[in-house]
PyMOL CGO cylinders between C-alpha atoms (Angstrom):
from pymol import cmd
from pymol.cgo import CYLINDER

trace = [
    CYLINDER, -17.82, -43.62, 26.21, -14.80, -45.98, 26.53, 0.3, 1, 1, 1, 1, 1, 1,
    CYLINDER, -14.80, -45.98, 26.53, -13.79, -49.39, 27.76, 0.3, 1, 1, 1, 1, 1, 1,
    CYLINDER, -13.79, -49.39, 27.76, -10.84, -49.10, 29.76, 0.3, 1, 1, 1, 1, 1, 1,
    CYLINDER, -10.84, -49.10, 29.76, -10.47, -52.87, 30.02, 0.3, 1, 1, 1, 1, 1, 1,
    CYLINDER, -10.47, -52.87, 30.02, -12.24, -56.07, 30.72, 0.3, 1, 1, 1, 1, 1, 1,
    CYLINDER, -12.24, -56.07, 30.72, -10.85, -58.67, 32.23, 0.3, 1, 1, 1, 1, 1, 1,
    CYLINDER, -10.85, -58.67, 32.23, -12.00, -62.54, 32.58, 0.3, 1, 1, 1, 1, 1, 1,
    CYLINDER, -12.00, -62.54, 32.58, -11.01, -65.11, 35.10, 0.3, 1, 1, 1, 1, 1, 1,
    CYLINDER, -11.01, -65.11, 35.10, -13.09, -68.49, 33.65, 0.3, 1, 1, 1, 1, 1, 1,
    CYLINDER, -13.09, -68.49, 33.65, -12.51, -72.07, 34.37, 0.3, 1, 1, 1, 1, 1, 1,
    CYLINDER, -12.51, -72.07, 34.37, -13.09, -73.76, 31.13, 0.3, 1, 1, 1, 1, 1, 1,
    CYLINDER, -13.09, -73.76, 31.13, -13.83, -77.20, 30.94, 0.3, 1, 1, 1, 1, 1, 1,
    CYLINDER, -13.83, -77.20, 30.94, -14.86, -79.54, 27.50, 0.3, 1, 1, 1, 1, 1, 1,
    CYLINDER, -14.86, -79.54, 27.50, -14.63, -82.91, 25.54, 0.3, 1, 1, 1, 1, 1, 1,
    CYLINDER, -14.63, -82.91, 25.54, -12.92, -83.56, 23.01, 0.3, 1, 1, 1, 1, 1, 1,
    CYLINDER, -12.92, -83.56, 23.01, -14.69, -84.47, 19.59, 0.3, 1, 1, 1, 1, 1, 1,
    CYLINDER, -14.69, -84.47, 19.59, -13.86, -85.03, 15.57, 0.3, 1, 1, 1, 1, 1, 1,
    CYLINDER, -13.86, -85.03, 15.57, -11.38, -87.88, 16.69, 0.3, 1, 1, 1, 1, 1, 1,
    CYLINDER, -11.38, -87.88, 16.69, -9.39, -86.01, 18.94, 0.3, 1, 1, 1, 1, 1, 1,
    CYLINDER, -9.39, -86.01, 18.94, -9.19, -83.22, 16.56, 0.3, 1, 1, 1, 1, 1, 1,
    CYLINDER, -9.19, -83.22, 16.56, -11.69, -80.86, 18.04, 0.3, 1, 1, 1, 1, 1, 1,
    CYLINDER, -11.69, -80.86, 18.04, -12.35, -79.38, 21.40, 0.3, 1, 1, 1, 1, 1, 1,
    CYLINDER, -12.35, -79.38, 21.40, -15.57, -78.27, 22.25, 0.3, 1, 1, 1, 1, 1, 1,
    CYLINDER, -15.57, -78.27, 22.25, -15.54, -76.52, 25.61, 0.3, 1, 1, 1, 1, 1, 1,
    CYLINDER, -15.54, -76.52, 25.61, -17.84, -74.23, 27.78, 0.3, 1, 1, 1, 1, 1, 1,
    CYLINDER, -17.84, -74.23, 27.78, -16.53, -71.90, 30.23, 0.3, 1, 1, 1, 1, 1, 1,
    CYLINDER, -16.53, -71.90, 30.23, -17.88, -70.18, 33.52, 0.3, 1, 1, 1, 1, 1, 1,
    CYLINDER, -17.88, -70.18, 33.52, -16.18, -67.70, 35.82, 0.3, 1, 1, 1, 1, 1, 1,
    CYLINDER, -16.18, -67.70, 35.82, -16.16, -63.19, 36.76, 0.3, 1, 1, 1, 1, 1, 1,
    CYLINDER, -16.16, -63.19, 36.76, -15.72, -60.48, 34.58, 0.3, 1, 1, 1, 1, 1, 1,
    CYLINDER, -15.72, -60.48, 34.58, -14.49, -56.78, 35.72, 0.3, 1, 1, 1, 1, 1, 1,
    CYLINDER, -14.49, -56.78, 35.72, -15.34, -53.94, 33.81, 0.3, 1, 1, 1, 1, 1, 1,
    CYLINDER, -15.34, -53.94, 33.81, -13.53, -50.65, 34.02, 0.3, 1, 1, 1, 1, 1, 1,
    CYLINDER, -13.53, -50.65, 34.02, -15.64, -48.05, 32.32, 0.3, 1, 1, 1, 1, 1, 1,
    CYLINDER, -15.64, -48.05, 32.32, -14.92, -43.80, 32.08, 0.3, 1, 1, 1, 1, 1, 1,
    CYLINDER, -14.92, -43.80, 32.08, -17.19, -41.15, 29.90, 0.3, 1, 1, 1, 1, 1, 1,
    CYLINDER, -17.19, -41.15, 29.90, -15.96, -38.07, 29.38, 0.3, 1, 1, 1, 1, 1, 1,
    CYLINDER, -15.96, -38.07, 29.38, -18.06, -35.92, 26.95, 0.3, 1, 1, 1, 1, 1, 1,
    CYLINDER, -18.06, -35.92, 26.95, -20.31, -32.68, 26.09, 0.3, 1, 1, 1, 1, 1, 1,
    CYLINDER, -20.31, -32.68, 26.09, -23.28, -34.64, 26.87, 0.3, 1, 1, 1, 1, 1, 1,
    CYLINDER, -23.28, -34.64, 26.87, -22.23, -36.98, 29.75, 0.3, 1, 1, 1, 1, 1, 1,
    CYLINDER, -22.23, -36.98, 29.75, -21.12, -36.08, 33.07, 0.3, 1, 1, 1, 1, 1, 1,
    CYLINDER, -21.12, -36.08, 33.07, -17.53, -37.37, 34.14, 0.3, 1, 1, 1, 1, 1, 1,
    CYLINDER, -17.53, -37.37, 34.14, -18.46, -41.27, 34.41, 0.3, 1, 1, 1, 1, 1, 1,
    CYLINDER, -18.46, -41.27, 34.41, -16.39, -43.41, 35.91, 0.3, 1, 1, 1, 1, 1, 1,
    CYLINDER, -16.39, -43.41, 35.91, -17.55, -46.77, 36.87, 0.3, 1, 1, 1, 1, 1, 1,
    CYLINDER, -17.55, -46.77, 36.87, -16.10, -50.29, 37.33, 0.3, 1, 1, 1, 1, 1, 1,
    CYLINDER, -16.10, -50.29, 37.33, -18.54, -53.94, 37.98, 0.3, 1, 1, 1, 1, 1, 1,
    CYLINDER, -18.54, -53.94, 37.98, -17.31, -57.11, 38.67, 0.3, 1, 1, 1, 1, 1, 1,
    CYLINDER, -17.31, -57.11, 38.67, -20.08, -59.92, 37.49, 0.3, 1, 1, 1, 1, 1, 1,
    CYLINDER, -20.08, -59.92, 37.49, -20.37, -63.37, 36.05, 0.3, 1, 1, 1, 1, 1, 1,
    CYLINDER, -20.37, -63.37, 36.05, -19.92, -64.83, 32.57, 0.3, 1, 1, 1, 1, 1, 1,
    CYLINDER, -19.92, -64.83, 32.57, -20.54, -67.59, 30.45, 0.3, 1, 1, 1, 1, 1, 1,
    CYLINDER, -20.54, -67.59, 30.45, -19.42, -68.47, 27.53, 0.3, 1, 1, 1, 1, 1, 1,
    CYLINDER, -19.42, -68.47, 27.53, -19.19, -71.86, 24.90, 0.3, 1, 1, 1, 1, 1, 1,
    CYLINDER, -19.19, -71.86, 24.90, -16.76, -72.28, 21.87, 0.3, 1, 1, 1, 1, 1, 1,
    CYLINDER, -16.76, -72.28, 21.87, -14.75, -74.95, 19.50, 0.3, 1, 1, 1, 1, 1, 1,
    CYLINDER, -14.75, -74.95, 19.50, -11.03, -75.58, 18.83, 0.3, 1, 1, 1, 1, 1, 1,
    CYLINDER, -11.03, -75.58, 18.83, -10.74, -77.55, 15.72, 0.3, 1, 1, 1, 1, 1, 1,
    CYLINDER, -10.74, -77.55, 15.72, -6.53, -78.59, 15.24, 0.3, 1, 1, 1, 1, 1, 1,
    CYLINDER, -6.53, -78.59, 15.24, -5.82, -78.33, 11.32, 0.3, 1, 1, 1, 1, 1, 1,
    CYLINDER, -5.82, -78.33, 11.32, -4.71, -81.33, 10.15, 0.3, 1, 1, 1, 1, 1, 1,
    CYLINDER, -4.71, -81.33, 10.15, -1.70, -83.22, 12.06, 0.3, 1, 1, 1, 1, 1, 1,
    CYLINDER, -1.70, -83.22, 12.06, 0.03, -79.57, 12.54, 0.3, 1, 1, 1, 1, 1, 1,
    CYLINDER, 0.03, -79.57, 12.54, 0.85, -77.66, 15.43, 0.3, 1, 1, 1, 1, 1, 1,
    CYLINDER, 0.85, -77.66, 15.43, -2.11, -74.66, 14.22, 0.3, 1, 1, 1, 1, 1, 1,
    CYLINDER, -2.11, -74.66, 14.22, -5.20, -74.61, 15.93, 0.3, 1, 1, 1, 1, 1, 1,
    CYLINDER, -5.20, -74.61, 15.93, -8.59, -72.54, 14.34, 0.3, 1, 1, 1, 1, 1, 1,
    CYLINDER, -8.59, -72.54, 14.34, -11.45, -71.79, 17.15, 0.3, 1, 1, 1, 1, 1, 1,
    CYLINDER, -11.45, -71.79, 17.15, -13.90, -69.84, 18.40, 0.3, 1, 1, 1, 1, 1, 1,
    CYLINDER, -13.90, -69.84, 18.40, -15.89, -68.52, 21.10, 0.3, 1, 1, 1, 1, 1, 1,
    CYLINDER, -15.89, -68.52, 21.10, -18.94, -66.94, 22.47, 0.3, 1, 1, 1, 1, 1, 1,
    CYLINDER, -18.94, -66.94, 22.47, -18.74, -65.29, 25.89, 0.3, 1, 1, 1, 1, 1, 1,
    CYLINDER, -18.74, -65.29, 25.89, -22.13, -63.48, 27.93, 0.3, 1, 1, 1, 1, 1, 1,
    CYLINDER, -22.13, -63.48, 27.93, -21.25, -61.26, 30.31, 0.3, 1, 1, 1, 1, 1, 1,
    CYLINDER, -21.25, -61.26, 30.31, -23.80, -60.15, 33.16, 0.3, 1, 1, 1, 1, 1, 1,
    CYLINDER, -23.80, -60.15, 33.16, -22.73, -57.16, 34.29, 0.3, 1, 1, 1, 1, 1, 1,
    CYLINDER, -22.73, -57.16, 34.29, -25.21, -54.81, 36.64, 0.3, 1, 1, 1, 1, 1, 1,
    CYLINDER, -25.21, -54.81, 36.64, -25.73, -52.08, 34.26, 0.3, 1, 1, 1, 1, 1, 1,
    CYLINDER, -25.73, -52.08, 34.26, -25.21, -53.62, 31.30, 0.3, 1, 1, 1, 1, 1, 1,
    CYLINDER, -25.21, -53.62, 31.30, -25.08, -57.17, 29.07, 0.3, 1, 1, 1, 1, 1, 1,
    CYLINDER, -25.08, -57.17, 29.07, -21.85, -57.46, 27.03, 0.3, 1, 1, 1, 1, 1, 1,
    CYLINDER, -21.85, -57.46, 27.03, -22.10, -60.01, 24.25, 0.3, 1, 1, 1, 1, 1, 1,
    CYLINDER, -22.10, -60.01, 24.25, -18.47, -60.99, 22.57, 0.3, 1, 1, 1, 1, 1, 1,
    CYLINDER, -18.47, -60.99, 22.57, -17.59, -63.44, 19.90, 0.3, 1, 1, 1, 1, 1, 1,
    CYLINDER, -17.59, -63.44, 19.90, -14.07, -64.17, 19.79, 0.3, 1, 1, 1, 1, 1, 1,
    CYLINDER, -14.07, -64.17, 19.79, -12.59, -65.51, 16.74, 0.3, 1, 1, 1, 1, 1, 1,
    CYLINDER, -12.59, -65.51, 16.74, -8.73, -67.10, 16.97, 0.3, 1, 1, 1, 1, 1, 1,
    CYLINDER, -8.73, -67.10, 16.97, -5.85, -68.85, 15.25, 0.3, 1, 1, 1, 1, 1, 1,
    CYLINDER, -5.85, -68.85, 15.25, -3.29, -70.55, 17.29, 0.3, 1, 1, 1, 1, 1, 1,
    CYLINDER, -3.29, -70.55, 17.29, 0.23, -72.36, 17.53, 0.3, 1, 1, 1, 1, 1, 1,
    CYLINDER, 0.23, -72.36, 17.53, 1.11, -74.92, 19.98, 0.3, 1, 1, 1, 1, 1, 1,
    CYLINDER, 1.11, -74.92, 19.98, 4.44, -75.73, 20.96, 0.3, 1, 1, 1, 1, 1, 1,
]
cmd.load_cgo(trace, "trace")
């Protein structure tokens, strides 16, 4: 069984902490999931939800550069299923 993509629309919203250094945010919005299975075991599957997800993280900016370390945790609801993601990211702003 394979993920053949998920894709998130979320307003994120959040205040910023640590002396303007860190963001901590939650976020809120619909998640699709396209899903196939294909196998010896399990019949031809093919299956796509659209449902809600929530999700909370933190953006911490390293020292006065441009690099940003964060991180976030995402629920998804789906109707079959719960998806659980962590999401772990370093980032540039220019």
């Amino acid at each position: 069984m394979a993920y053949d993509a998920i894709v998130r629309l979320k307003l994120v919203a959040g205040r910023e902490i640590a002396d303007g250094r860190g963001l901590l945010f939650g976020s809120l919005g619909v998640a699709y999931s396209g899903l196939d299975a294909v196998g010896e075991f399990v019949a031809d599957i093919d299956d796509s939800q659209t449902d809600w997800m929530v999700g909370i993280g933190y953006d911490h900016r390293l020292g006065q550069s441009d690099w940003t370390l964060g991180g976030e945790y995402i629920y998804h609801n789906f109707d079959d299923f719960d998806y659980d993601l962590v999401q772990l990211r370093l980032q540039y702003r220019f």
